[in-house]
C-alpha positions, -999 to +999 in steps of 0.1 A: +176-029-041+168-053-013+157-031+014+164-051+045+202-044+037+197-006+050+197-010+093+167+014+095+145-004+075+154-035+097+150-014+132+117-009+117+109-045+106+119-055+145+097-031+160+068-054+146+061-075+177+022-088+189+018-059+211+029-031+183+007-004+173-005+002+136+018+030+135+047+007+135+035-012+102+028+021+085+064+032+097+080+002+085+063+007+047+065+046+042+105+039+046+106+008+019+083+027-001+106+057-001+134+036-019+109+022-049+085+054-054+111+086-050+105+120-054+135+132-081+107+101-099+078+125-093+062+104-063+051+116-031+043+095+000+014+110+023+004+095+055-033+094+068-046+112+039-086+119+034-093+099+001-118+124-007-119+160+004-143+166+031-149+128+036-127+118+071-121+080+061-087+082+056-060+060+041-025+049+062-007+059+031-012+074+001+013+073-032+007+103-053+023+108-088+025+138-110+024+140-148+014+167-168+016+190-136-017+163-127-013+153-092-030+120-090-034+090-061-021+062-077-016+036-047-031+035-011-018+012+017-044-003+043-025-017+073-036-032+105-015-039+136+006-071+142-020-085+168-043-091+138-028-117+123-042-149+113-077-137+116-094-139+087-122-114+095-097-088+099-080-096+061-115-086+050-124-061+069-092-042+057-098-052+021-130-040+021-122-006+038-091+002+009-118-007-017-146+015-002-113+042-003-104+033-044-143+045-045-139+072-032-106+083-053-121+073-083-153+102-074-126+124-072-101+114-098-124+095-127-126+061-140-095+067-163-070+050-144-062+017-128-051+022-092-033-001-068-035-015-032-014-030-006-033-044+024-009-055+052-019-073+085+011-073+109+045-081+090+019-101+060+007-082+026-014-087-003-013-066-035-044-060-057-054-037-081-084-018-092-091-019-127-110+010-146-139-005-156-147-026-123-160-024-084-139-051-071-102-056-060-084-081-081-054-102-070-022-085-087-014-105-113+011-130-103+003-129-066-029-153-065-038-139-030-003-147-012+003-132+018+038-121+014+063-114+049+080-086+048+115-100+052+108-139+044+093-126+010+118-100+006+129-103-031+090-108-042+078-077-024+113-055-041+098-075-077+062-062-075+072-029-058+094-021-090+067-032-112+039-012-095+068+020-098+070+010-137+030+012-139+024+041-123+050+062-138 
C-alpha cells in the first residue's frame, strides 16, 4: 500500500524542509509505520521510549510486538532533523546511538532475537539489523547501505517495511 497516496502522510512528507525540527521526521514515520505494523497485527508504536528502564537514553520510536502475551521491542527508529543531511559525521553518530540502544534492549530482552533499525537523517533512511549473536549493525540484506528518500524510494521503503512486518510477526 504505497503510502504517499494518503494526503496526511504527504502533509507530513512536505513539512520536511532545512529548517524542520526532529519532531517532524519522527511525525512523518510513526504515520507510515502505522499502515505496515498495526495493532489488530499485535504491534504497537511508542514514541521516545527509555530502551531500558531507569536508563534516560531514549529511542524516537519504538515498535513493540506481542506473542505469547510477551511484549517485546522488536524495531527502534533513530532520526535526526533535515538540516543534517549530507554530513557524514551525523550518519554515524546516529548509527552508533541506535546501536548503543539495541544494547541496551538486548540487557533487558536477551540475546534470543534479531532486532531491527531504521536510522533516518532528514527525508534519507538506512535499514540494518542486529543479529543475535553479534555487537554490530549490519546492512539489511538487500539494502547495501543505500540511503533510501522517503518519497523518491517509495516502493523500496513499502518492500522492506512489509518484509521487516513479516519478520517480526
Amino acid at each position: 500500500m504505497p503510502y504517499m497516496q494518503f494526503p496526511i502522510i504527504k502533509a507530513y512528507y512536505d513539512r520536511l524542509k532545512k529548517d524542520s525540527i526532529e519532531a517532524d521526521v519522527d511525525s512523518l514515520w510513526l504515520n507510515i509505520l502505522g499502515l505496515y505494523f498495526t495493532v489488530p497485527n499485535n504491534y504497537g508504536l511508542e514514541l521516545e521510549t527509555r530502551t531500558l528502564q531507569g536508563i534516560e537514553q531514549r529511542a524516537d520510536i519504538t515498535i513493540r510486538y506481542v506473542r505469547n502475551a510477551v511484549f517485546k521491542k522488536v524495531i527502534l527508529v533513530e532520526d535526526k532533523r533535515v538540516a543534517c543531511e549530507g554530513q557524514d559525521a551525523n550518519w554515524k553518530a546516529a548509527v552508533n546511538q541506535l546501536k548503543e540502544y539495541l544494547k541496551l534492549v538486548r540487557t533487558e530482552q536477551g540475546r534470543g532475537n534479531t532486532l531491527y533499525a531504521i536510522v533516518t537523517v532528514g527525508q534519507y533512511s538506512r535499514f540494518y539489523f542486529l543479529a543475535s549473536d553479534v555487537d554490530e549493525l549490519t546492512d539489511y540484506p538487500g539494502t547495501s547501505g543505500k540511503a533510501f528518500e522517503f518519497k523518491d524510494d517509495e516502493i523500496e521503503i513499502e518492500n522492506l517495511l512489509n518484509k521487516l512486518a513479516a519478520k517480526t510477526s
